[in-house]
DOVEX-15822 format. One record per residue: residue number from 1; x, y negated, z negated of N, C-alpha, C, CB in turn. Coordinates in Angstrom, 3 decimals. Glycine has a CB too. Layout:
<sites>
nr  n.xx  n.yy  n.zz  ca.xx  ca.yy  ca.zz  c.xx  c.yy  c.zz  cb.xx  cb.yy  cb.zz
NUM  X  Y  Z  X  Y  Z  X  Y  Z  X  Y  Z
...
</sites>
This chain:
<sites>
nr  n.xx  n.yy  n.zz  ca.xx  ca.yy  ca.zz  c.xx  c.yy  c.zz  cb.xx  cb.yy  cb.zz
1  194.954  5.202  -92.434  194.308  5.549  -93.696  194.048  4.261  -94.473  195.186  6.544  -94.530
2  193.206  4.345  -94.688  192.301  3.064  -95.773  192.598  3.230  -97.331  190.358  3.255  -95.682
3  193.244  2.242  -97.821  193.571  2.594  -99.056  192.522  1.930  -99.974  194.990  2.224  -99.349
4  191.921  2.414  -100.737  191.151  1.586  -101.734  191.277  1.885  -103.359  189.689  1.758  -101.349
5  191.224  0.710  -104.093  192.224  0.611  -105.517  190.727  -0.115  -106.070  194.172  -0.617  -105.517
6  190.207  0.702  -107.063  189.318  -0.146  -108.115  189.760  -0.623  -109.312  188.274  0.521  -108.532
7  189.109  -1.722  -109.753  189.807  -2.116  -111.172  188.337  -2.206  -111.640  190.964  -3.697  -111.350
8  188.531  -1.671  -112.890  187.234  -1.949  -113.726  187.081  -2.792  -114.967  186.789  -0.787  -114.142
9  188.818  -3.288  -115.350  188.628  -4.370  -116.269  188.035  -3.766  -118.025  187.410  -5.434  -115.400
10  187.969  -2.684  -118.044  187.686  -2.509  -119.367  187.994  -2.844  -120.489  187.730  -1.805  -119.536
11  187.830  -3.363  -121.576  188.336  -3.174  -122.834  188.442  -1.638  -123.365  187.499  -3.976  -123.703
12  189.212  -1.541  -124.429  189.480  -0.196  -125.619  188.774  -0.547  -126.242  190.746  0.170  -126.458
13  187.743  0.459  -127.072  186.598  0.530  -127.402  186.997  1.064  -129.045  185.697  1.454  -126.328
14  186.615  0.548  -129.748  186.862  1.041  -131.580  187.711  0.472  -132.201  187.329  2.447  -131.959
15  187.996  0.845  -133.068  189.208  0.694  -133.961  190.348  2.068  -134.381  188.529  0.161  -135.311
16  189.864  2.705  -133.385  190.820  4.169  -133.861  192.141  4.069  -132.944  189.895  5.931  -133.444
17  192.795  5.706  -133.336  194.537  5.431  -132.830  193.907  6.343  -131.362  196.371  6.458  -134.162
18  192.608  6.504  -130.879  192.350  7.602  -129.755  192.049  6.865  -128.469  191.059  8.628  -130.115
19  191.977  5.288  -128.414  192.022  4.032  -127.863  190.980  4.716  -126.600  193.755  3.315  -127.488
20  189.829  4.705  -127.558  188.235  5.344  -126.752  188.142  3.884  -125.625  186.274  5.493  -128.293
21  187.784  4.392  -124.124  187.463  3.704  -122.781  186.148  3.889  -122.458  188.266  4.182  -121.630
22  185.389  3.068  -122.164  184.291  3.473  -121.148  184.444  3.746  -119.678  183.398  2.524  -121.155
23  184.634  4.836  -118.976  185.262  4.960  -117.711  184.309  4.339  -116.330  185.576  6.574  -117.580
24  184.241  3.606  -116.260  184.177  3.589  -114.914  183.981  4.411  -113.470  184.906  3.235  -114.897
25  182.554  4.723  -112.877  182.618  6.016  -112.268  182.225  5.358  -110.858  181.570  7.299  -112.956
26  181.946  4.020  -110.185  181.918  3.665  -108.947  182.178  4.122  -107.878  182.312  3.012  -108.868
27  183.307  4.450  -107.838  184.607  4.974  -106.682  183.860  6.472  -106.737  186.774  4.924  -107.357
28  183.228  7.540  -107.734  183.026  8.347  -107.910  181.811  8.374  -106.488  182.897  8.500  -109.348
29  181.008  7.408  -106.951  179.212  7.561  -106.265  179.479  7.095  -104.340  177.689  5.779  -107.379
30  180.900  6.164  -104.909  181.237  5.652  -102.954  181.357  6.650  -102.366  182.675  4.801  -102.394
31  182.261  7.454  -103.403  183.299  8.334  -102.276  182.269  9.494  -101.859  184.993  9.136  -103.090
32  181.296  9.875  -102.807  180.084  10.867  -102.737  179.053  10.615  -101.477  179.214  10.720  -104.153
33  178.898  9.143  -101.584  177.622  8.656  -100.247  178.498  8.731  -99.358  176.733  6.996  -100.161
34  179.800  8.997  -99.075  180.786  8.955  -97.634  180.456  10.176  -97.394  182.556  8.686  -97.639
35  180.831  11.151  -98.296  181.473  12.335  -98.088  180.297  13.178  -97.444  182.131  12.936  -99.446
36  178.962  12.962  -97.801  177.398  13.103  -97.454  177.359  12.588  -96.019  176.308  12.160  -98.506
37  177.191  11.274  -96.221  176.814  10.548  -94.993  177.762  10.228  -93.903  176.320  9.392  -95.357
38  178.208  9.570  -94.182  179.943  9.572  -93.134  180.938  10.165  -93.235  180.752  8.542  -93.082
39  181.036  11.812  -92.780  182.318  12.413  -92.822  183.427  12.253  -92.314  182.274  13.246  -92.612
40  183.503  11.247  -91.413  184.114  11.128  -90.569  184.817  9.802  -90.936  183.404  11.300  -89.468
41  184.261  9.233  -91.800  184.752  7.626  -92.215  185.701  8.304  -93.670  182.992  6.160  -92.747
42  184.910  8.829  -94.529  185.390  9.579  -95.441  186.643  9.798  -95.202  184.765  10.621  -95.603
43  187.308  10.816  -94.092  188.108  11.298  -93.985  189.440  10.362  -93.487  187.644  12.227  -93.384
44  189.130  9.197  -93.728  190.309  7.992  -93.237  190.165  7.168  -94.222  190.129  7.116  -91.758
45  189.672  7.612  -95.624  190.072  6.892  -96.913  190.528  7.392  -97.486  189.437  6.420  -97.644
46  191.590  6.718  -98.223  192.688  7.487  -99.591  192.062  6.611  -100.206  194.625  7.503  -99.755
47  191.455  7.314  -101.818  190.828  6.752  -102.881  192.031  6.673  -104.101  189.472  7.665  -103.248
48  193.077  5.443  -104.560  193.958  5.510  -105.468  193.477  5.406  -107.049  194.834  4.539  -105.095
49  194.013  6.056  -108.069  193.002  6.786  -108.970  192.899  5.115  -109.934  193.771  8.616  -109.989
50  191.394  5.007  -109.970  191.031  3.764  -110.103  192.002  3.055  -111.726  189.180  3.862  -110.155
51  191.931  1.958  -111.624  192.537  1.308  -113.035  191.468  0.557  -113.974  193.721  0.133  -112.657
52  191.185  1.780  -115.038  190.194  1.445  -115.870  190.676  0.626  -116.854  189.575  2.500  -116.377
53  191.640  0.442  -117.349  191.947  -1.002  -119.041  191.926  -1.707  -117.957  193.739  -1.269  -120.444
54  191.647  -3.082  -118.620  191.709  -4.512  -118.647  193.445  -4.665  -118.446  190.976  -5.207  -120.212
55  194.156  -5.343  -117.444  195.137  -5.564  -117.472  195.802  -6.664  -117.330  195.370  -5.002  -117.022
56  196.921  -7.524  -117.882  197.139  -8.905  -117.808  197.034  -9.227  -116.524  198.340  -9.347  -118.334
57  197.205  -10.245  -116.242  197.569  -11.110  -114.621  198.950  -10.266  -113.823  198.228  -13.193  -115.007
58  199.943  -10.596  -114.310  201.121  -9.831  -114.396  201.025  -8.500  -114.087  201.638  -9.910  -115.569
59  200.536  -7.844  -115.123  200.265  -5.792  -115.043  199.929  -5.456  -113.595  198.577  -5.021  -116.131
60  198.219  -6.620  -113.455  197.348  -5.613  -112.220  198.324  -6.794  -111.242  194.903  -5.602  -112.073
61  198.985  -7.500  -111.138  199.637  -8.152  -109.240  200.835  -7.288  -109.442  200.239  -10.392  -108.836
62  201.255  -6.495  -110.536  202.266  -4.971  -110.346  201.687  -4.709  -109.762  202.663  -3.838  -111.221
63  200.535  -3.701  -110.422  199.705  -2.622  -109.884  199.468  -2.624  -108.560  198.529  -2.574  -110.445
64  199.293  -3.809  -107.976  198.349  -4.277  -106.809  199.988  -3.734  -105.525  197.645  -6.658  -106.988
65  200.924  -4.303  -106.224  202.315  -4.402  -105.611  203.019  -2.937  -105.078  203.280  -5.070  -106.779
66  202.374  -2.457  -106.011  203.002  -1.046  -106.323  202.537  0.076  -105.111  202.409  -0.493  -107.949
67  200.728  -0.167  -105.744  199.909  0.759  -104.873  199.497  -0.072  -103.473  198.489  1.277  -105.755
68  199.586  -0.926  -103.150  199.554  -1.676  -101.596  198.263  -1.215  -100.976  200.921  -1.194  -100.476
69  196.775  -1.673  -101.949  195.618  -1.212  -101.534  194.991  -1.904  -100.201  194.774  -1.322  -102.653
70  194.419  -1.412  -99.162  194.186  -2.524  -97.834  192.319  -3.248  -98.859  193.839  -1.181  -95.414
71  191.674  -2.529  -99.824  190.794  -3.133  -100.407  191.084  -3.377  -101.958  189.675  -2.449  -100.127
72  191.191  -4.420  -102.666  190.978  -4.084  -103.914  189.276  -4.520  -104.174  192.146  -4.863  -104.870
73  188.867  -3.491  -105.166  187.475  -3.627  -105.431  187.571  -3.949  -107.309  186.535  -1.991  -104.835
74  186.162  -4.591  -107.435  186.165  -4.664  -108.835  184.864  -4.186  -109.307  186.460  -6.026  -109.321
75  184.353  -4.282  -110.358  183.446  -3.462  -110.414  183.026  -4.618  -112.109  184.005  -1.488  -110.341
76  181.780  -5.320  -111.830  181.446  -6.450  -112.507  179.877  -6.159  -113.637  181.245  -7.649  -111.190
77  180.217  -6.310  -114.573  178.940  -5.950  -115.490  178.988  -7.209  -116.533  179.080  -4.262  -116.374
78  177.697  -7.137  -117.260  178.107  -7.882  -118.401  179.094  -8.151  -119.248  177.617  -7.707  -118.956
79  179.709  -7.469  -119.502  180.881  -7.408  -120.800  182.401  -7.526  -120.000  180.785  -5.613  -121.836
80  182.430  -7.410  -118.429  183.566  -8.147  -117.996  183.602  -9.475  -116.965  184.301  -7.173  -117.444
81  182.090  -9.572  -116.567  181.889  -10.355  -115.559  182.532  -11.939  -115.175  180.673  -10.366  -115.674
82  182.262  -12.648  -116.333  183.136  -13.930  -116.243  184.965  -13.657  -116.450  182.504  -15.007  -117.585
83  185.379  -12.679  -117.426  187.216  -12.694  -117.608  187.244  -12.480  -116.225  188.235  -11.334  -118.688
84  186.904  -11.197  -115.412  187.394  -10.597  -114.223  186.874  -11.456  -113.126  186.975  -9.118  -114.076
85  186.349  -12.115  -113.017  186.110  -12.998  -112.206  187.034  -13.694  -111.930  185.288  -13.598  -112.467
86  187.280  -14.771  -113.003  188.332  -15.567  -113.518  189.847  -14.792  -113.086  188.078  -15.719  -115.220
87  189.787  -13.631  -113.445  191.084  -12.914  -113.384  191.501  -12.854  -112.072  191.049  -11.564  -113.928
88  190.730  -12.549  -111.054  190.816  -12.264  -109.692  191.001  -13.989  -109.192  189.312  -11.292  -109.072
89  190.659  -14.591  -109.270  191.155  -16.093  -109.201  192.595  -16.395  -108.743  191.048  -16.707  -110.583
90  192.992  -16.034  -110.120  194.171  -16.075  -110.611  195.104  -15.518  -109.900  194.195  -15.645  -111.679
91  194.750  -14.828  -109.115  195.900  -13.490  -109.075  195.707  -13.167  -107.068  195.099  -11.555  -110.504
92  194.255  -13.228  -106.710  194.211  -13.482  -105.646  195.604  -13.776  -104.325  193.445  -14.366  -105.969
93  195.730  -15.377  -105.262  197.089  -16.056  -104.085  198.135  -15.293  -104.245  197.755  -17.698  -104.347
94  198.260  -14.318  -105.362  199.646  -14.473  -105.621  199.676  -12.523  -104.698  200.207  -14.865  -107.844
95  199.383  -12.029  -104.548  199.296  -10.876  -103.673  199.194  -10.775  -102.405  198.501  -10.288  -103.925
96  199.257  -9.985  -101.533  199.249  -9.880  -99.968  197.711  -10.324  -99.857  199.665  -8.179  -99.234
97  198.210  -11.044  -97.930  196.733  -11.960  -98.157  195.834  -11.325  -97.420  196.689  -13.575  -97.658
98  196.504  -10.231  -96.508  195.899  -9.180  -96.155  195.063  -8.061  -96.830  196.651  -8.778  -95.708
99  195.061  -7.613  -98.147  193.763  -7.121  -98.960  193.027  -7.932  -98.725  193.741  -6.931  -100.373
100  191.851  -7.385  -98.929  190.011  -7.536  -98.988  189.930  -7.707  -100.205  188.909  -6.226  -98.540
101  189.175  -8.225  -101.133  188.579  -8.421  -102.617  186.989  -7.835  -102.584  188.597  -10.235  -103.092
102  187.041  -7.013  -102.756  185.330  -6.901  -102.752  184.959  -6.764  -104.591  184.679  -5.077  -101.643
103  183.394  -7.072  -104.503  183.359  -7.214  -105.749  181.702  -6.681  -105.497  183.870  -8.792  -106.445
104  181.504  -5.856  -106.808  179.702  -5.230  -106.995  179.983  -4.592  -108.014  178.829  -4.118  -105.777
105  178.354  -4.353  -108.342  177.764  -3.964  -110.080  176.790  -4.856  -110.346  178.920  -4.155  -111.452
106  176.112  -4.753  -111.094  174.764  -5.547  -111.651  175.121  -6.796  -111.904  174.093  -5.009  -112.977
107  176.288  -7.667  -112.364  176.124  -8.722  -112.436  177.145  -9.363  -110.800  176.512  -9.089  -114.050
108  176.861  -8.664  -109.953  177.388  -9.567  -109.078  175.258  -10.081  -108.038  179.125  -8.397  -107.864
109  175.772  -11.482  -108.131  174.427  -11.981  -108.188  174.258  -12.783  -106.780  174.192  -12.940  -109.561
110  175.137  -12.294  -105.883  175.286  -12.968  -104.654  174.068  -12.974  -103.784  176.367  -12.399  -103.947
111  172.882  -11.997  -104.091  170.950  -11.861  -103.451  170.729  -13.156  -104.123  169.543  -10.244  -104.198
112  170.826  -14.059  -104.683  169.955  -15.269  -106.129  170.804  -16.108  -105.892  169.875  -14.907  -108.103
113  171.853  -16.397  -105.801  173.347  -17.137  -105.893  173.712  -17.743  -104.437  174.658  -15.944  -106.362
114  172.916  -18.774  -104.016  173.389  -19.221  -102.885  174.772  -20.135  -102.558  172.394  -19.802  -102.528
115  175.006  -19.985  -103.632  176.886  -20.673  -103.709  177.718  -19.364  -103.940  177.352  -21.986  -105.395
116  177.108  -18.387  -104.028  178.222  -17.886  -104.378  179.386  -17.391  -103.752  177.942  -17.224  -104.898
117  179.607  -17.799  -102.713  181.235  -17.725  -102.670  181.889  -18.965  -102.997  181.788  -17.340  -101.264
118  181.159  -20.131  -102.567  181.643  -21.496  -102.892  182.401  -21.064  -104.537  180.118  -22.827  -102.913
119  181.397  -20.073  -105.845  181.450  -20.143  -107.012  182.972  -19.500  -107.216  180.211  -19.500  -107.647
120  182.859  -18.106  -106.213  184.042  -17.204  -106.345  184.851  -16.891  -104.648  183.360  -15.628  -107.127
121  185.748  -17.863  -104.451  186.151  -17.872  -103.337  187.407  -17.044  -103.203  186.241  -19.110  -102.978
122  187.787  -16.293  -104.166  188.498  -14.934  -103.786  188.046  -13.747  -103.205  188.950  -14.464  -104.736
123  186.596  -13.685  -103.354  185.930  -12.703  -103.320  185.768  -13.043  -101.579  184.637  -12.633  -104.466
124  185.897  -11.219  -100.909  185.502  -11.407  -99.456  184.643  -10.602  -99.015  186.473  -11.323  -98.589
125  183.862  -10.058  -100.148  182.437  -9.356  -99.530  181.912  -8.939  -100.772  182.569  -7.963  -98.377
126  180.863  -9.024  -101.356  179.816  -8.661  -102.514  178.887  -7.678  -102.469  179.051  -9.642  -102.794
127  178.680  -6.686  -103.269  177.733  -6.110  -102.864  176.898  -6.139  -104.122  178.062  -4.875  -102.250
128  175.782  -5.708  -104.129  174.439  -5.692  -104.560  173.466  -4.917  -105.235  174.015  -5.818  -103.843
129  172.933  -4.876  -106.229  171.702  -3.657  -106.203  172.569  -2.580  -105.885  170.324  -3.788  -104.972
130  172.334  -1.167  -105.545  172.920  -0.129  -104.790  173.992  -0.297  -103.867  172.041  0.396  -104.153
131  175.136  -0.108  -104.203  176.037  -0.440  -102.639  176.650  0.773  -102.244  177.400  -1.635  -102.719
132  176.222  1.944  -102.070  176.283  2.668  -101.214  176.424  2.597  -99.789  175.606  3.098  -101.437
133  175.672  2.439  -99.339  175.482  2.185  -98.090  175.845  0.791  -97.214  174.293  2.433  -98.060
134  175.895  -0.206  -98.134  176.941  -1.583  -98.049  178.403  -1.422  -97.751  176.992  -2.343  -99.433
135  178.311  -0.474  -98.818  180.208  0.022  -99.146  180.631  0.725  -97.441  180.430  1.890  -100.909
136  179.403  1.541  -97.381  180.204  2.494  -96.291  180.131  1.616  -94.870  179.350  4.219  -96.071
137  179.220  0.678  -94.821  178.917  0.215  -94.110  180.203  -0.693  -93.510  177.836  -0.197  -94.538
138  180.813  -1.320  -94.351  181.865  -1.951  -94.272  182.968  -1.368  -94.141  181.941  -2.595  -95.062
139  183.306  -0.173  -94.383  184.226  0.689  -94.553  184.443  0.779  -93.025  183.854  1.971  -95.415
140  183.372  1.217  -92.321  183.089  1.732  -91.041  183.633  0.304  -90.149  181.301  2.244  -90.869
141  183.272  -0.773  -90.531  183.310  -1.837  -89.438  184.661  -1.906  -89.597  182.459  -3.268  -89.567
142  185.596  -2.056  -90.977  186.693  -2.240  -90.444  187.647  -1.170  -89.900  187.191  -2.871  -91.222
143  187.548  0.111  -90.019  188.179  1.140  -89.553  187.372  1.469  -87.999  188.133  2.338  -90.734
144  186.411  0.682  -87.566  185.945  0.923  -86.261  186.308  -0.360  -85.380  184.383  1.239  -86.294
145  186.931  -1.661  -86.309  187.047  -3.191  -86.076  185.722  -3.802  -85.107  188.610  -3.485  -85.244
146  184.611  -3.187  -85.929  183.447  -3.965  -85.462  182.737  -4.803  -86.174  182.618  -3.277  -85.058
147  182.544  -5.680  -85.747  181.435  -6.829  -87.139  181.074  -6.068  -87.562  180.100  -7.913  -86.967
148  180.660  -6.756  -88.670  179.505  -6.476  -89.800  178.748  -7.192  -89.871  179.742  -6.381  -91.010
149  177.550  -6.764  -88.996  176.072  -7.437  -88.619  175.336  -7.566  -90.061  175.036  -6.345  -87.450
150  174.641  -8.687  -90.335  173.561  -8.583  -91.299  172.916  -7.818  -90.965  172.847  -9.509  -91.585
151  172.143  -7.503  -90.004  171.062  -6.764  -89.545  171.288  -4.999  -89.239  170.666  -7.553  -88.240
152  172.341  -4.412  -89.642  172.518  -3.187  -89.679  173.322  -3.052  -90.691  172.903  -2.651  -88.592
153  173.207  -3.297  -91.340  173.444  -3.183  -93.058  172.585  -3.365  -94.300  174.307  -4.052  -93.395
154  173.015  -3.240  -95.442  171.660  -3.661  -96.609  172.805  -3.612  -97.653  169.981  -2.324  -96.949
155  172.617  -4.681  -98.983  173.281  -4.873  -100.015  174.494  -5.068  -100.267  173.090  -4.244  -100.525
156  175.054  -6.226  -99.224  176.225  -6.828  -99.045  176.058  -7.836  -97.838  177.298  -5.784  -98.850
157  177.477  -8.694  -98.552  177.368  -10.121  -98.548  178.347  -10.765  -98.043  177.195  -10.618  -99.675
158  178.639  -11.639  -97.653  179.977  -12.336  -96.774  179.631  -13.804  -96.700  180.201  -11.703  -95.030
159  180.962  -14.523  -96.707  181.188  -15.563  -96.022  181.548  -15.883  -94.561  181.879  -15.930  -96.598
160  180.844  -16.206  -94.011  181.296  -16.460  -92.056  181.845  -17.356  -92.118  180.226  -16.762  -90.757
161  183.062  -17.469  -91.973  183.900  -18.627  -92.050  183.699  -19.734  -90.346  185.684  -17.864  -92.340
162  182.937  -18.949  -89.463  182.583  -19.095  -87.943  181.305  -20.310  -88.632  181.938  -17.246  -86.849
163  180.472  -19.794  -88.789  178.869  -20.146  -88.977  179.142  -20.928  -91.015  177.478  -17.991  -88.767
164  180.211  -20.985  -91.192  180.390  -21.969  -92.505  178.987  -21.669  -93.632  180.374  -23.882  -91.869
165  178.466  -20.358  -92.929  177.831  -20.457  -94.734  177.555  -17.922  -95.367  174.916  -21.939  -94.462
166  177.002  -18.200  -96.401  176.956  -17.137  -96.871  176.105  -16.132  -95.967  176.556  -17.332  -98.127
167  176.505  -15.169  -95.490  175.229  -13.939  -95.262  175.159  -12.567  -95.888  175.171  -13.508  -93.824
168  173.730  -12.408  -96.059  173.324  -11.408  -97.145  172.640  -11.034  -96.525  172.867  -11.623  -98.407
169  173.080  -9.600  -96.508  172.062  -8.715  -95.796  170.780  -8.348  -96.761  172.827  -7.307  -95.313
170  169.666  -7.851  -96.156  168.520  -7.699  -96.684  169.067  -6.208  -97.922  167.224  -7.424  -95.270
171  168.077  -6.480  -98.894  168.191  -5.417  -100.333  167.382  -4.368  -99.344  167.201  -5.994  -102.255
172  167.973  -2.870  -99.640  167.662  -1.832  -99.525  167.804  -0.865  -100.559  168.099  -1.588  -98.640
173  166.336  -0.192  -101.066  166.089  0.933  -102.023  167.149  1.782  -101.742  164.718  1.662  -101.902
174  168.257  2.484  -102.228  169.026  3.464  -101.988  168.929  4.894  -103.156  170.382  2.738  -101.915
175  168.203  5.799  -102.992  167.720  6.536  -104.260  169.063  7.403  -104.807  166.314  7.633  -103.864
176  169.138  7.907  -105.871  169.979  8.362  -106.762  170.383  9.879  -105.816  169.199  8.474  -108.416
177  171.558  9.867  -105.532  172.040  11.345  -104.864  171.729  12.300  -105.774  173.637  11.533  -104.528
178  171.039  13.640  -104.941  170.767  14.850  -105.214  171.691  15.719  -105.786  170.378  15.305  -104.270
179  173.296  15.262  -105.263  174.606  16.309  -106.002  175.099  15.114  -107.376  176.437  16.711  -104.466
180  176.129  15.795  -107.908  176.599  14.811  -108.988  177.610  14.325  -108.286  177.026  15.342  -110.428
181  178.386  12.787  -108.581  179.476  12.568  -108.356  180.565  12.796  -108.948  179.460  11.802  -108.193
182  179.934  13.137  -110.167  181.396  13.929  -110.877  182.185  14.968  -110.096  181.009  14.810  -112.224
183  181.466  16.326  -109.395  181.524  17.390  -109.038  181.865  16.915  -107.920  180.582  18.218  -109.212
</sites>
């Protein structure tokens, strides 16, 4: 079973005692394009219920300690993109070296960003635009332990530590699912 742990890095939102979140629904739309498209991959992931606040260095290498995710994912936008970046840095060495770091959302810029792992070298796969199908894509190679070809994938990214530089698979349109992921 594949464990996967999102962090979304949020701030508390207001000034009230009701400590309003913007939630974070990623893990929602992954687990939806599996459950559709790969039932079978689906069914060899445990999804651990994601960690939406912002948490010190300290808190999330608990968290990380606690729940023993084989991926931690982050989930990168404007308003957390440089702290959580930075944060994952930090915290990277100090956890099992066996997790994956994956990182996607609109500001992960690894299609434009030809350094970018050089930029963020914790990070061990990026995804892009839509990562649906990136996500599962990867999901599959390592629970099948087969590469992950550029060329049968779309909207995710790697370092080949073999071939010493970045590969990015080609951007693929992925249209908005027909069910909700809430439901």
């Amino acid at each position: 079973m594949l464990k996967i742990l999102f962090y979304h890095a949020n701030d508390t939102l207001g000034y009230t005692h009701n400590r309003e979140i913007f939630l974070g629904v990623a893990s929602l739309y992954l687990n939806t394009y599996l459950n559709i498209n790969k039932p079978g991959i689906a069914k060899q992931v445990k999804w651990l219920v994601p960690q939406q606040e912002k948490l010190t260095d300290d808190e999330l290498i608990e968290k990380i300690e606690k729940e023993q995710p084989d991926l931690f994912c982050t989930a990168h936008y404007i308003w957390n993109n440089d702290s959580l970046s930075t944060q994952i840095q930090r915290i990277k060495p100090r956890v099992d070296k066996n997790i994956l770091f994956v990182a996607g959302g609109p500001s992960v810029d690894v299609n434009i960003n030809d350094n970018f792992f050089q930029d963020n070298p914790a990070i061990d796969y990026a995804l892009y635009g839509a990562g649906e199908a990136g996500f599962s894509d990867l999901l599959e190679s390592i629970l099948t332990n087969k590469k992950l070809l550029r060329i049968n994938t779309s909207n995710i990214a790697w370092f080949d530590s073999d071939k010493n530089k970045q590969i990015v698979a080609d951007f693929v349109y992925v249209p908005q699912l027909k069910i909700s992921p809430y439901t």
